[in-house]
N, C-alpha and C positions, 0 to 999 in steps of 0.2 A: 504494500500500500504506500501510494506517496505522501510526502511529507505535506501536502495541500488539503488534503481529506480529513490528516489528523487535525490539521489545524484550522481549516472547518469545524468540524466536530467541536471541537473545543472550545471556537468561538460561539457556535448556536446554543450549548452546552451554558456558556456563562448568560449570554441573552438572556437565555430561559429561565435561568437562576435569578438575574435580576428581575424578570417581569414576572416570576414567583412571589418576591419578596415584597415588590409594588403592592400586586393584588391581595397577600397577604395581614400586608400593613392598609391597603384600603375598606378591605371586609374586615377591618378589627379581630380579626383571627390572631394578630399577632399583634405586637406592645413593640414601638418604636427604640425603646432601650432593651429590649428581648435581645438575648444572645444569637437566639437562633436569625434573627433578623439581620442583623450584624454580619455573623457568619453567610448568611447569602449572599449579603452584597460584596464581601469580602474573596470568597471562591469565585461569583461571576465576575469581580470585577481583575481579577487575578487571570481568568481565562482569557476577556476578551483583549487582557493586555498581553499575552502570549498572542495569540491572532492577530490583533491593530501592529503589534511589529513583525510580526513574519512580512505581512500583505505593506508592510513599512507607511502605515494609516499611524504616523506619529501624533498628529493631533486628536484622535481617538485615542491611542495609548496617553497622553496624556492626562486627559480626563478621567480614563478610568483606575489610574494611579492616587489622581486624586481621589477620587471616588472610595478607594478600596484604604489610602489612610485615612479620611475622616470615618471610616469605621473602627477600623483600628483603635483610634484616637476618642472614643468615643465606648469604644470597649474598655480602654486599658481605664479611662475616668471614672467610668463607672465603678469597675471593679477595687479602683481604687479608694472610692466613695462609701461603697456596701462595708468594707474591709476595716474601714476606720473608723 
């Protein structure tokens, strides 16, 4: 398999994972400081930054660099907040 398929894959793969995480945080199924919410954006946004550089779409990798630390950053506060 070529290296374009996988990294296909990987990019629809994180897509999916963000517009999971939308619709889960829109139908209040999920809590916008929820780990698990966090953690999607953070794996989708980790995949389509592997894809936005392969396909060398740097202004897409960009953004989802940022994307994937304000969750981060937003994980690490929290837990840092629950903890103290």
């Amino acid at each position: 398999m070529n290296n374009h398929i996988w990294f296909d894959a990987i990019g629809w793969l994180g897509a999916a994972l963000l517009l999971v995480a939308y619709a889960m945080i829109s139908s209040k199924k999920l809590e916008v400081d929820s780990t698990v919410y966090q953690l999607l954006n953070i794996v989708g946004s980790v995949f389509l930054v592997a894809n936005t550089i392969f396909y060398r779409a740097y202004p897409s990798s960009f953004v989802n660099v940022i994307w994937a630390g304000i969750a981060i950053f937003f994980m690490m506060t929290r837990s840092r907040f629950s903890s103290g």
